[in-house]
C-alpha positions in Angstrom: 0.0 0.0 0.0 3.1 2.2 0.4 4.5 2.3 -2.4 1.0 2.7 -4.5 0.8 6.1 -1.9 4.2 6.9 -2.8 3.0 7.4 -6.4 0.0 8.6 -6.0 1.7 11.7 -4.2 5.0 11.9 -7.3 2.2 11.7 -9.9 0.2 14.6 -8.3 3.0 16.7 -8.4 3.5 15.6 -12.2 0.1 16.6 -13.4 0.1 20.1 -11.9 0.9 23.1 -15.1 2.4 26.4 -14.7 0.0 29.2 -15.4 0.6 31.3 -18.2 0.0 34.4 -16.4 3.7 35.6 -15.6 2.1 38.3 -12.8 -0.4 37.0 -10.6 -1.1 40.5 -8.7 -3.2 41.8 -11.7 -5.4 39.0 -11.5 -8.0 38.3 -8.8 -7.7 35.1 -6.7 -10.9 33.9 -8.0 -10.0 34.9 -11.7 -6.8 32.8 -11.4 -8.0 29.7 -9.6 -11.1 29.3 -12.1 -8.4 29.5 -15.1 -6.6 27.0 -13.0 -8.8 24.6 -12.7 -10.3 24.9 -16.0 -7.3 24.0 -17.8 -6.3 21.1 -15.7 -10.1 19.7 -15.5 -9.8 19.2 -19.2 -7.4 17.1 -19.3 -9.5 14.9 -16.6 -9.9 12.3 -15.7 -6.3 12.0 -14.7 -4.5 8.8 -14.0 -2.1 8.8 -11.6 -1.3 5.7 -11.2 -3.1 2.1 -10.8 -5.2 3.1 -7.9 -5.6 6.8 -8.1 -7.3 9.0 -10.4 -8.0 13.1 -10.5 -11.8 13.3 -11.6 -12.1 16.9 -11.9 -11.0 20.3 -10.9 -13.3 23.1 -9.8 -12.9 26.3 -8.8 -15.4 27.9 -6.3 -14.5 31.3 -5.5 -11.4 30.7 -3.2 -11.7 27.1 -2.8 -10.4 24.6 -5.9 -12.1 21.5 -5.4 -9.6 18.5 -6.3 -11.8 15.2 -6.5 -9.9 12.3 -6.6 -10.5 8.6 -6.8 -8.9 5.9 -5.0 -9.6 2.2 -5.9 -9.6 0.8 -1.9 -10.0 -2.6 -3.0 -7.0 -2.7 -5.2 -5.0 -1.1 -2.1 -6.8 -4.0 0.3 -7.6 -0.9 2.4 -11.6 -0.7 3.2 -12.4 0.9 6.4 -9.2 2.3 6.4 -10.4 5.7 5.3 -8.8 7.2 8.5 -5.8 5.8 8.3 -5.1 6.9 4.5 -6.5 10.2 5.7 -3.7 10.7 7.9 -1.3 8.9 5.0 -2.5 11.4 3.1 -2.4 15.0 4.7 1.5 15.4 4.8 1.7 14.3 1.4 -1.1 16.8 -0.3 0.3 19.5 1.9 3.4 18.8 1.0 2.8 19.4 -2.8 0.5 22.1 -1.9 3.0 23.9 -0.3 6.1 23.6 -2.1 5.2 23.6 -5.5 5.9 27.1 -7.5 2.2 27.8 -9.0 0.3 26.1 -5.7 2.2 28.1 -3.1 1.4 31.4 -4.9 -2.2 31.0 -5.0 -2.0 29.7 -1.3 -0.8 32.5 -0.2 -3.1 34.7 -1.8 -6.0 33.0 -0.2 -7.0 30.1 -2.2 -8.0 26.9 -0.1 -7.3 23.9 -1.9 -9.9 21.0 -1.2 -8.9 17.7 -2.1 -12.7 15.2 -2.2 -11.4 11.6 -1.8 -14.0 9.2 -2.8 -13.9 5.4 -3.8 -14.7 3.8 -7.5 -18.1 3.7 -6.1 -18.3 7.5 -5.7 -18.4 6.5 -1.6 -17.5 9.8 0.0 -14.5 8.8 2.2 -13.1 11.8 3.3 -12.1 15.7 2.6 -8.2 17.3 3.0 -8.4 20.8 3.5 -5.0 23.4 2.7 -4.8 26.8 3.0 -2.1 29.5 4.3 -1.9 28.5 7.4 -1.2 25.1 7.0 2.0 26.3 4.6 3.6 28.0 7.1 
């Protein structure tokens, strides 16, 4: 199951594009997450790698909402949607914060929602980033 995490995280990184927008202070928050996730979402679904999959990207205001799928029976990990929860927080964070075009929006305001369900569209649980969690 570690590894398949492992990749899942390396992969997420991958799929994320550099806005074309060279300064992000003439543009609103809103304006610049919406183009964001429009451009990314086509290009949706994603596969990132045999048990994870980006469904869509959509902006809301200040909150992009990332869903992703995880296959739990090809990880052998039902009922362990808290467990992969807390697998899971360091590593979105992680990307969240470090990468060039995610940091910048972060800072600016944008919370970045990441919707885990399973391949039955079973809600299993929500990872929230923002500024704070970037410091």
């Amino acid at each position: 199951m570690l590894k398949y995490l492992i990749a899942i995280f390396i992969s997420s990184i991958l799929t994320i594009e550099a806005m074309p927008i060279k300064d992000f202070n003439k543009y609103s928050i809103e304006e610049i997450n919406k183009f964001w996730a429009k451009q990314i979402n086509k290009k949706c679904p994603i596969r990132n790698d045999k048990v994870t999959r980006q469904l869509s990207w959509v902006a809301h205001g200040k909150i992009v909402t990332v869903k992703k799928e995880i296959d739990m029976y090809e990880l052998s990990a039902y009922g362990a949607e808290i467990k992969l929860k807390n697998y899971m927080y360091p590593m979105d964070k992680s990307m969240a914060c470090t990468n060039k075009l995610w940091s910048k929006v972060i800072r600016r305001g944008t919370i970045v929602k990441f919707k885990y369900i399973d391949t039955n569209n079973k809600f299993l649980f929500n990872i929230f980033i923002d500024k704070k969690d970037c410091k």
